[in-house]
Phi, psi and omega in degrees: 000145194290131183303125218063010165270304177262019184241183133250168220263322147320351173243354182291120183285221177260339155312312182297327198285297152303307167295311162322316198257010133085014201261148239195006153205058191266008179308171171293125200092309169075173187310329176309304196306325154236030148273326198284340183306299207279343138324324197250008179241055169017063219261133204244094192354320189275004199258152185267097190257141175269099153308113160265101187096066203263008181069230173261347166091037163299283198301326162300334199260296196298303189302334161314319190283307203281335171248333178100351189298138184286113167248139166250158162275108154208156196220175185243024168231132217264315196320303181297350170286342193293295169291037172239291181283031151254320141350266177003296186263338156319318180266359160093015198217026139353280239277330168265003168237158171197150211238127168241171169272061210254169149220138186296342183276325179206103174300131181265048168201189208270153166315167171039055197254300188247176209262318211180140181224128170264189178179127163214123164076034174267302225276346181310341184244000188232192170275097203316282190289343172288347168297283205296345158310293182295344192273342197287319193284305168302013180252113169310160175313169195020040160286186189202136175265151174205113202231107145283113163241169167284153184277104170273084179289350166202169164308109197261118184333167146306333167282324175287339154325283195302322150304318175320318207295306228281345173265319165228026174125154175277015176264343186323167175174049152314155194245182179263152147010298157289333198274336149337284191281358172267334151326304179284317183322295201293327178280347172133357203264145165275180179010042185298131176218159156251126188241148162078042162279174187188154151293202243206125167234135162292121175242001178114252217263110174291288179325307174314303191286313183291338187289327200282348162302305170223135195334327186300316217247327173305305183299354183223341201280011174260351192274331176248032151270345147294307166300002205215047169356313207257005189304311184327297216292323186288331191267330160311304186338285200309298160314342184274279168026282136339279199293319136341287175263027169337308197278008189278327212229114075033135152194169182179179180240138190314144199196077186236192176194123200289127174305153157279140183269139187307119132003081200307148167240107141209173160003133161307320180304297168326302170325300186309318165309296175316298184296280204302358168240006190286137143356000000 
């Protein structure tokens, strides 16, 4: 049964919550936030880049028309996967994207694949280095990650946690700034930076403005809001929140980049050692 057939929007988390409604920048920032990103990571016709957690396939969809560049998509929710190819082909760029049913911890492709992994506002709900591993693997040497996530700009009281949980799951967990780049650190990444941070600005309903924005999400959302009474009431929820402990938060982007690996140096011994004992 289709999701929001059996659930009410009230027992949905937040994951479940954004794949019914089919929204695809609901990130910290919204869509402006990740053009100024990909603007800042110069992204290059010939590289293969991976959307992880690609949603409705927006930010993919966008790197095609505008760079031309080959993508894969993948999310573990089959619904967002139904609407990223639909996108796709509404917009014409099929022929450079493509969308899977994936889980992120273990990618369904070989080491050394891609050019670049984008990701926003997946790892903020997972395990931070175990995440940033797998993407470190499948990124060729001097491949470069680049994750808009939230932010911890002070220390968030224990009531505000706890609410934090109860709007958007009991796994959240944005980090401060440092604990970020040590996350990539601790997985193998170089030159871990945060670029384009900034604070939390309240803009009202984040969710609301990305449904009324794009064209994918617009055509259905009165049909489930008739079927779903209580969806306004959950998205003020979410939305209040925000907008209350603003100043608790942050975001910006995550930023690394895999090394080539240096060339073992050794010894005449060494050396000797290696032919008489190798495989």
């Amino acid at each position: 049964m289709v999701l929001g057939e059996s659930k009410r929007v009230e027992e949905m988390n937040y994951f479940e919550l954004i794949a019914w409604l089919g929204i695809g920048s609901s990130h910290p920032g919204g869509f402006p936030a990740t053009k100024q990103n990909l603007e800042a990571m110069q992204v290059k016709p010939e590289e293969y880049v991976l959307d992880a957690g690609c949603g409705s396939g927006l930010t993919a969809c966008h790197l095609a028309k505008t760079i031309g560049c080959k993508i894969m998509g993948i999310d573990i929710s089959s619904q967002m996967v139904e609407k990223a190819c639909l996108r796709a082909e509404k917009e014409g760029v099929s022929h450079l994207v493509e969308f899977r049913v994936a889980d992120a911890y273990n990618l369904p492709f070989a080491a050394n694949h891609f050019d670049l992994v984008v990701a926003e506002s997946i790892t903020v709900f997972l395990d931070k280095v175990k995440l940033y591993q797998e993407f470190y693997r499948v990124l060729k040497p001097e491949g470069r990650v680049a994750d808009l996530e939230m932010a911890l700009l002070r220390e968030l009281p224990v009531n505000l946690r706890r609410q934090m949980e109860a709007c958007f799951g009991s796994g959240t967990n944005p980090l401060p700034f440092e604990e970020w780049l040590n996350a990539l650190t601790l997985a193998g990444f170089q030159d871990v930076d945060i670029k384009n941070p900034q604070p939390l600005r309240s803009n009202g309903n984040v969710i609301m403005n990305e449904l009324k924005k794009d064209w994918l999400l617009v055509i259905d959302l009165t049909d489930k809001v008739r079927k779903q009474p209580g969806l306004l009431a959950r998205l003020q929820k979410n939305a209040g929140f925000m907008k209350r402990n603003q100043g608790y938060f942050g975001f910006g982007l995550v930023y690394g980049r895999k090394p080539t690996p240096v060339p073992e140096k050794l010894d005449f011994k060494g050396w000797v050692r290696k032919v008489l004992f190798r495989k």
